[in-house]
Structure formats: C-alpha cells, structure tokens
N, C-alpha and C positions, 0 to 999 in steps of 0.2 A: 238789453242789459239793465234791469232792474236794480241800481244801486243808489247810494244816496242822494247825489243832483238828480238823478231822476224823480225821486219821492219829493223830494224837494218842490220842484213843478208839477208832480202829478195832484199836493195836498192840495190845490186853489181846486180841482175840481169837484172836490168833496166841501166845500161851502155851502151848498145849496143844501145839505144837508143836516147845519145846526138849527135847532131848536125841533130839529124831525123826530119821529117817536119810533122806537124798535118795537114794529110787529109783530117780525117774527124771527125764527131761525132754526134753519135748518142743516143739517152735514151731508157732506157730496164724497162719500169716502174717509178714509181715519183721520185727514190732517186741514180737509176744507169744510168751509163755512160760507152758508147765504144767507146776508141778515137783510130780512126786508126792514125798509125805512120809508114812514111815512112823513112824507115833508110836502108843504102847501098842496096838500090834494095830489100827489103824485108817489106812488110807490116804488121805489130804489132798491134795486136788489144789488146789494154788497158782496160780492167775490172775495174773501180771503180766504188765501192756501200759506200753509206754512208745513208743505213736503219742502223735502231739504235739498229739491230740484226747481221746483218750480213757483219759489215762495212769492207773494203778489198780493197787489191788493186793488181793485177794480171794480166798476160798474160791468152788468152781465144781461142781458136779452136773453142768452140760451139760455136751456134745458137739461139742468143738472139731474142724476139719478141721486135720489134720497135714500137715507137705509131706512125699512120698514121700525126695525126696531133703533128710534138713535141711540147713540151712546150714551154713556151717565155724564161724560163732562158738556153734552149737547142738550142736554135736561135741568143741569147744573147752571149753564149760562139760560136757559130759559129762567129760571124761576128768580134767577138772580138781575137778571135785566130787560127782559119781557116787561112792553110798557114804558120803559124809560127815555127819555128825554135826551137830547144831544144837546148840551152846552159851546162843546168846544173840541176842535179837532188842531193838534199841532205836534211836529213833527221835532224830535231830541237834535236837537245841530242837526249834522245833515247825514246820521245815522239812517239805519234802515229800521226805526222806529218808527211809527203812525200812535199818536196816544187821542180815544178818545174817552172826552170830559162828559160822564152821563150823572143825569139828577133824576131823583123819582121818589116813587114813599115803597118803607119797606114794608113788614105783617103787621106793625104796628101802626102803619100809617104814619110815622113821621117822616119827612124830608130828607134825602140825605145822596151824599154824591159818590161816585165811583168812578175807579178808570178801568176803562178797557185798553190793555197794551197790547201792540199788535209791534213784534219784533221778527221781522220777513228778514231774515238773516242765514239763509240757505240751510244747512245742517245745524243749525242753531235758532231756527227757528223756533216761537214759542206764543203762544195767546195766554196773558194776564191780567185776571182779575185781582185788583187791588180797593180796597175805602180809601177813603177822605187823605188819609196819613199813609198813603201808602205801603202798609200791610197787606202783603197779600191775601187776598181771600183761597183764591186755588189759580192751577195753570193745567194748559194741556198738556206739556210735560213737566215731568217732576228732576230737579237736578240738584245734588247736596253743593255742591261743589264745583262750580261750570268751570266751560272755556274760562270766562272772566272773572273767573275766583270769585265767585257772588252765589247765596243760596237761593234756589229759586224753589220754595215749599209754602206750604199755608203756614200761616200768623209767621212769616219774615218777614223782616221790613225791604221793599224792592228794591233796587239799586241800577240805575243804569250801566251798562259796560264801559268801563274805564277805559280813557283814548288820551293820546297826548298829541295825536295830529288834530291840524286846524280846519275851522270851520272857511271853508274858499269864500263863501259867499259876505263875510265880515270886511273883504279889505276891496279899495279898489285899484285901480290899474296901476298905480304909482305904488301902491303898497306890497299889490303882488309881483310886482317884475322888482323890489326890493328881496321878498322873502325868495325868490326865486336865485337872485343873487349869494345872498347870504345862506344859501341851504345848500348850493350846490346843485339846484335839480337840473340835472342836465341830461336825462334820460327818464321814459315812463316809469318805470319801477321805482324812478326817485321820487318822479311827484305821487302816487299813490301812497308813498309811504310819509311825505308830508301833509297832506291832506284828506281830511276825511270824506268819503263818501265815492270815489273816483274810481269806477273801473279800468280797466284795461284798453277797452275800445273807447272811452272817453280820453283817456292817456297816451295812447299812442298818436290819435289825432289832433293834439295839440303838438305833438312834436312832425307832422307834417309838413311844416312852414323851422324858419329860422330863429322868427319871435314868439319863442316857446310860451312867456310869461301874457302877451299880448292874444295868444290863441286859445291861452285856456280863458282871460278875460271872457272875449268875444261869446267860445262853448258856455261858459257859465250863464250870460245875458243875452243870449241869441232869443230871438222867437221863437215859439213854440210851432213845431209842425212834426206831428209823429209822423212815424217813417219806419218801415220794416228795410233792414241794409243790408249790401252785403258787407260785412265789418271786416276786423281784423282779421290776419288768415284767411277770408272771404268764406266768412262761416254765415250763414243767415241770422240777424240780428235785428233788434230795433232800439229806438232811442226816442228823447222827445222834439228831435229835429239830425237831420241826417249827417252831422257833423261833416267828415270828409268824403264819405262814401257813398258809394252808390245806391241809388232810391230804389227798392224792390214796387215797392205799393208806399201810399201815403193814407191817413186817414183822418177825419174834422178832429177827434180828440182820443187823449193816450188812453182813455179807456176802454174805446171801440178798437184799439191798436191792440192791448191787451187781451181780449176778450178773443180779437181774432187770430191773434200769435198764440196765444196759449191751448185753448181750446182743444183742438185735436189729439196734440201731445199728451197732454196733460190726461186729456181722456184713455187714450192708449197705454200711457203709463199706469193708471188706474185699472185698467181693465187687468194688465199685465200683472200686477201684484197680486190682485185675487183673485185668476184664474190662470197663473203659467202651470200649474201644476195640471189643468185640465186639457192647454193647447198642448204639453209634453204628451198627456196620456192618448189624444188624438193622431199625432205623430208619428208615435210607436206602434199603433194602431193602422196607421196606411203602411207603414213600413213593415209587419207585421202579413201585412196582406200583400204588400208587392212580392216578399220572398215567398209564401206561399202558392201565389200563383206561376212565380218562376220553380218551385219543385214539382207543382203540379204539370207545367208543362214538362219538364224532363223526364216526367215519370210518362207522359201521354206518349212523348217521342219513343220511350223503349215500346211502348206498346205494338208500336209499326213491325218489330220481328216476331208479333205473333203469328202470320204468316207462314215465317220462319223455319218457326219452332213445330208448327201444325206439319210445312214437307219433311223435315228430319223425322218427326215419329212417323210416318207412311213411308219413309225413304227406308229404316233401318226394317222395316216388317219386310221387305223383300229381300232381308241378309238370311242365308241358307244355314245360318248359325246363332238358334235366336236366344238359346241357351246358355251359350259361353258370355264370359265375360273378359273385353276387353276395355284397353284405353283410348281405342278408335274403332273406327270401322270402315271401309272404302265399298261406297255402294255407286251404283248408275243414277242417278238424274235423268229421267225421264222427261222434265222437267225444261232441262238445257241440254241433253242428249251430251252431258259431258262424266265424266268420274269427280266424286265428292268426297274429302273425309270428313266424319263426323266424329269432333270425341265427344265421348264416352265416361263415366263414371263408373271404374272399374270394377265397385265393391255392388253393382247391379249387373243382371244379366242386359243381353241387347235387346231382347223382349221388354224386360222393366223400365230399359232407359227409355224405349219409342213410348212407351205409358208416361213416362216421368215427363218426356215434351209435350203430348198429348192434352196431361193436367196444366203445364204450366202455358201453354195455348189457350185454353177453356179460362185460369184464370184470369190470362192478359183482357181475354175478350168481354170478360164480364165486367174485370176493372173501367174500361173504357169509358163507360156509362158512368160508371160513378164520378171518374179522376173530370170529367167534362162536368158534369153534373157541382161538384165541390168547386171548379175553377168559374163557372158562373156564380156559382152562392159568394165566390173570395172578392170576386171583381165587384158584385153587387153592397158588399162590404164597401171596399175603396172607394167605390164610389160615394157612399154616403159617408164617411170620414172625410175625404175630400172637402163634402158638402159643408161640414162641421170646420171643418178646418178654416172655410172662406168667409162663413158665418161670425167664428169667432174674431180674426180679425177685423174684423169691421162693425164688433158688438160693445153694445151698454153694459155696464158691470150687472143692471138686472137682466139682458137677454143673453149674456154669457152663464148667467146663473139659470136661466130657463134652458139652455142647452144640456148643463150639468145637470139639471131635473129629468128630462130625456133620456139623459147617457142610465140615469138610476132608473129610470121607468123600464128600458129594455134592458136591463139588469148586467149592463156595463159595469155598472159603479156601482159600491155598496150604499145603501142608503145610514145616514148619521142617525144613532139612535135618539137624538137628540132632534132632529128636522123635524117639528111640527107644523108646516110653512100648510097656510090654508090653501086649497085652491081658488084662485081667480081668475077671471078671462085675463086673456092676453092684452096688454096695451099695445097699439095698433100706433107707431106713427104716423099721423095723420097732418097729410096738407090743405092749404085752403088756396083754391085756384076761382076766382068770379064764383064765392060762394059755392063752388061745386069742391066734395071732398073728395082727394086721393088717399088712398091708404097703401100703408108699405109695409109688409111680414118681410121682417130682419133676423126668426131663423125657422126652422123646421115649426115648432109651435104656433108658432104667427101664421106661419102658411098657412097651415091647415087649419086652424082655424078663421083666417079670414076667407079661404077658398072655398071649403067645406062647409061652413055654419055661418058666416055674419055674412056674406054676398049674397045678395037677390039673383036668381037666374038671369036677370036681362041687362047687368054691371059687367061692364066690360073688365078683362082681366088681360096683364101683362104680362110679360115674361122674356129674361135674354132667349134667345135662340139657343138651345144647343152647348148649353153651357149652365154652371150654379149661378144662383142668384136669388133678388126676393120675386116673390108673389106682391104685383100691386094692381089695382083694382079702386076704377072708380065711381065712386057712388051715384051712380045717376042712372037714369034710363031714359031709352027714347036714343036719339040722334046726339053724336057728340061732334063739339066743335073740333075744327084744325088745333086748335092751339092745348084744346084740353089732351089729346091724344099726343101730340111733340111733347107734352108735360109728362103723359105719365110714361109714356116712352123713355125719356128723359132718365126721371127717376129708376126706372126698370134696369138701364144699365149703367146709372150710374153708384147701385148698390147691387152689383154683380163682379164678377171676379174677370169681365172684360172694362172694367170699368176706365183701365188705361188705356185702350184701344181708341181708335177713330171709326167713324162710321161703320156705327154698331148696330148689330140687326136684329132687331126688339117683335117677336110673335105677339100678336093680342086677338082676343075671340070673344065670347059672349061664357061668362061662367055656366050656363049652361050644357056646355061644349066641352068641357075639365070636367075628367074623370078619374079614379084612382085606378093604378094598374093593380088588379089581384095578382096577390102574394109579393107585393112589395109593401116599403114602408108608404107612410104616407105622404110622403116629401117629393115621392117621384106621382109624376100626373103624367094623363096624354090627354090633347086634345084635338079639336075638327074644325075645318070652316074658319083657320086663321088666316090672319093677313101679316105682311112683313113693313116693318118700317125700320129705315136706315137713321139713323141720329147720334149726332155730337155732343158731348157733354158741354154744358156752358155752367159751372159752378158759381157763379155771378149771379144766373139768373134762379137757380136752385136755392142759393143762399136768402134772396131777399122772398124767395116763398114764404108768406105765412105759416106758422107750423100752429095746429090746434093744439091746446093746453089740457093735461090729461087728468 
C-alpha cells in the first residue's frame, strides 16, 4: 500500500541522490518514467509511474521497454531538465507528494532552480514542472479545474491539494492518544479520515490491539523492514514493515520490495492496454477455428452414408418400373437378403432418382478429401493462434508489437497507412551464465530468427517437449556443463505454457538437428538426435541471472 507513511519512510532512501545530476530519461509506456541519476560515481535509475493503478516511485535494476519514438512531454522534461542538479528532495506533510529541488543553467547559461513535482496519487496522479515561484511550466496531465479545485496548466501558479487532516508524525504518544480522544477515533475509517496519509491496511492494524492510539504510535516509529503481507481481507500486500500480518517475503529495502511487487503487474497491465485489442483478435481467431473444425467434422460424419446412397442407386435399377414415378419404392437387398423402402422424390422417375444418389455418392466421395484436407489446414490454424495467444501473455509491450507485425506480415491485420516502423533484428533476451550466453525467443519472430539465422550449427538448442514455448539456445560450442544445460532447461520451460507444471520435460539437440517443416509456418520445427531433461522451475535462481543489456 503505497500511501503517505509510506512515502514518508521511503523519501530517506532517495538521499543518496542530492547533489546527483539527471542524465537521462526515458518513458516505459504513456504514464512511467526512468530518470537516470548520476550521484558519486554511481548511476540510479528512478521508477516513477503515475497510472492511476499503480502510481510509485522507486529504485529499478530491471528492464523497462522504451518507446522508439518518446512522447513530446518526455522531450519536453529532457530539454528542460537534462543535466540538472538535485538540491533537495522532500516530501508535502505526509501527502503522496515527492517534490524535487533541481538547479542548472538554462539556453542562456544562467542559474536557476526548478521543481519537479511528483504527485503518485492513484487516479490523480500527475508529474509537474514548475520555476523558482512556483508557476508551472507544463504537466503530464493537463486539468482546468481538479479533484482539489486547483488549476493545473502552464503559467498557473501550483498549489498543493488542500487537506484539513493532520500530519501523524507531528505529535507524540501523549499528544495522539489525546487527539484520539478528543476526535472520537474509535474505528479505522475514523482515523483515516483524521490523519493524513493512512491507508486502510495501516488503519485497520492499529485497531488490532485495544490501545488503538498506542498502536498507531508504535506503526508510525516502528523500524523499517519491507515485507510483501498478506493484508487486510488477505489480499497480497506490502508495507514498510509488516505491521500485524502475515510476512509473504521480506526484503533489505522498499525499493528492491517495489521493484519486485510491482514489476510483473505492472508490466502486464501495460502490455494489456496496448494490445487487448490484439489478444481479443487472437481469441476469436482460435474460436473461429474450433467451430470450424467442429462443422467440418459433422460434415465428414454425414459422408460415412455415401455408402449408402451408392446401394440405394444400384438397389432402385433392379425396380421393374424404372419409368414411373413414385414416393417410394420397395426393392430386395441383396445386400441383407431383407426387403428395403426407399423414398423417392416423386417429381423424378426411379431411373433419375438411382442417378440423383449415384451423383450425390460421387459428391460425398470427392468431398472427403477436401472436408479432411480444410480440417488439417483449421487445426494448423489453432494451433499457431494458440501459439500466439501463449506468446502474448507472457510478452513486452515491444514483442507483443512484433507479433502484431506477423499477424500484418501474413495479412491477418491490415497494415496502418501510417507504420513506417524500420526493420531491425530481433532483440533476443539474453542471459549471462559463467560468461556463457543463453538466449530466449519470446515469440514467433525471435524463434526464427535466433534458430534459423543468429545460431551456429553446433549451439545447443532448447525446447518444452510437446507443447508452445520459446526457442533458447546457448551460445557455445564444444561440451557444455551440467549446470549450463539445468539453466537453459530451466529457462525453456519456464517461458512455456507448462511453465506451472513440475517436472517438466525440456528436448534439447544440436541446431543442426532443427529443421523447418515444409508448408508450415516457421514457428513449427522438427528435430533429431534429442535428449530429454526433466526440471523444476526455481524463480530465485532465474531471477538473480544476469540479463545482458540490449
């Protein structure tokens, strides 16, 4: 729960970083920001999001995607604060405000100071630049008239959001088991509404205990020890020490907690905003092909009475009346040595009807081939939808955009008249094991090109068994260790769509040995001369892999 007492303890971690110089910055999607900060010889890269889900602000190690082209307000905070200086970093009361104090020289070269406001306020979230006096310069959103009756445009003067609860951290234990008195708080929803900054799960675990006034002292002044909880309602949570609840994981500081709580979400969510409209179209597209292939069989099933239809026209040529036309006819079965009627379509003779089964026999027989023929081409469909479907869930907003380049290459998608996107190689996740690289293709693109074109024929190559997943493949030749193959094993199914599973069983062979099957896509391969290996995913040990920087 990222709210004020939190920011509150998380600002001491950001110290190390006044007097440090903004290198750089870049955007990770339309609402986050990684500003690198150069402080005593050590480069700091700064996480802040202000989605109105998951707004933050934190030290990051991983590996954000960048947009090719940034945006104009990510161009805008370059040219306005690129270079500049951190004086002073301090947080409004104990708001979800973070304000920092930057100094530098402007086009003129003279001196001069700005703030950078950072308001991680969920759905009101906002990044402002403001001078000396508080004028705004710009923001990432623009708002006439907010939540807090405040304008938030260029050349207004800023205003913080107007609060009338108290700052907790002003009084102490004799002061707040006073206000505690005198306010009534006698339930969580009362103290959040007398105090600023106080979530839910910080509020409810003061009222744990009897000494409600006493328990939120204690939370207030406790030590610091992040902790992922299970919180309130037993929802997954974290905090900057685990108040009443339960410890999922712990970790040395809340910004390695942050980094590691938010991360996957956070990416997921992202992915989700700018390509639901693509996993929808994949969707409809396996569903598309599963009814297809269920009419295709119903049609193959009626095919079994052509048979049938082939004895009824031989059966009716031995009626002694081939002329007339009736709405039956009762002939012998030679067949079952039994009496048969057959009807008849009376506005034909018996002669034209045994023709009319005859043709409709000759067609059943010749559909057969085909109706088989279109139910492999549908299943071969599903199958690589499938493939795409398992791909995207577990993709980067650029390798969901490399699938949607696919989907427009075999003319699924119409291509934007406007997509001028250059071609470049594939970036290849790449780990680092004792200086030996593994690499991971995370979709159809990746495969094939790390399988087909960047592997050496004597690179060992991965793959789940029998199931989608990535292409990985490690750089080496010659004899590989034990542990280099558990690795890339490892990786193989733990970026596979058994990746839940337990002893999981991973083929690997010599690329060499990887073939492309003709008249499929190029996503399906067969190979020779593999071996199997069983493994358990350990995301511990995945995690603290080196990843090479691309």
């Amino acid at each position: 729960m990222f709210d004020g007492i939190f920011l509150y303890k998380l600002k001491d971690e950001f110290n190390i970083l006044k007097t440090g110089r903004i290198s750089k910055i870049n955007e990770s999607g339309d609402t986050d920001f990684i500003i690198t900060i150069r402080s005593q010889r050590v480069n700091y890269n700064l996480m802040i999001s202000f989605s109105s889900e998951f707004s933050r602000i934190h030290y990051t190690n991983r590996i954000y995607d960048s947009e090719i082209k940034p945006k104009s307000f990510t161009m805008f905070l370059r040219k306005h604060i690129e270079g500049y200086f951190i004086e002073d970093i301090f947080q409004h009361e104990t708001d979800r405000i973070l304000v920092f104090k930057l100094t530098g020289f402007n086009e003129m070269q003279d001196k001069n100071t700005k703030y950078l406001i950072c308001e991680l306020m969920g759905r009101y979230s906002n990044l402002i630049l403001t001078n000396d006096n508080y004028v705004i310069i710009d923001s990432l959103k623009h708002d006439g008239v907010g939540e807090y009756n405040r304008t938030i445009l260029p050349n207004a003067i800023y205003e913080y959001p107007k609060s009338n609860k108290l700052n907790p951290f002003n009084y102490n234990m004799n002061e707040l088991d006073e206000i505690f008195i005198n306010n009534k708080i006698d339930s969580p929803k009362r103290l959040i509404e007398i105090f600023n900054g106080v979530s839910l799960s910080c509020a409810y675990s003061a009222f744990l205990c009897d000494m409600h006034s006493k328990k939120f002292y204690e939370i207030l002044n406790s030590k610091i020890k992040p902790s992922i909880i299970k919180g309130f309602n037993n929802k997954t949570d974290f905090y900057y020490n685990p108040l009443s609840y339960e410890i999922i994981k712990e970790y040395n500081t809340l910004s390695e907690m942050l980094d590691d709580y938010y991360y996957e979400i956070d990416m997921k969510a992202k992915v989700k905003a700018k390509t639901d409209d693509l996993v929808s179209f994949v969707k409809k597209q396996i569903k598309k092909h599963d009814e297809k292939i269920k009419k295709l069989n119903i049609l193959l099933d009626e095919t079994t009475q052509a048979d049938e239809l082939k004895i009824k026209g031989e059966l009716l040529l031995s009626s002694p009346s081939l002329k007339e036309k009736k709405k039956y006819e009762d002939v012998f079965n030679y067949y079952t040595n039994k009496m048969d009627r057959i009807l008849l379509d009376d506005k034909y003779t018996i002669l034209e009807n045994s023709n009319r089964f005859f043709k409709k026999y000759q067609k059943m027989k010749t559909s057969i081939k085909y109706i088989n023929e279109q139910i492999e081409i549908a299943k071969d469909e599903r199958e690589y939808f499938n493939i795409l479907y398992y791909q995207l869930l577990d993709s980067t907003i650029n390798e969901a955009l490399d699938i949607k380049d696919e989907l427009i290459n075999n003319k699924y998608l119409f291509k934007p008249l406007s997509n001028k996107k250059s071609k470049q190689k594939p970036k290849l996740l790449t780990y680092i094991l004792n200086d030996t690289l593994i690499y991971v293709g995370k979709n159809n693109i990746q495969n094939e090109y790390l399988t087909h074109k960047f592997a050496k024929p004597n690179y060992m190559w991965f793959h789940v068994k029998n199931a989608p997943g990535s292409h990985v493949v490690i750089a080496k030749d010659g004899n590989l260790l034990d542990d280099e193959i558990r690795m890339a094993a490892m990786l193989a199914a733990n970026y596979s769509s058994q990746k839940e599973s337990s002893s999981i069983p991973v083929d690997y062979t010599l690329i060499k040995y990887i073939k492309k099957i003709p008249g499929k896509r190029a996503c399906f391969v067969s190979y020779k001369n593999q071996k199997t290996i069983y493994i358990d995913i350990d995301l511990d040990i995945i995690n603290k892999l080196e990843v090479k920087k691309q």
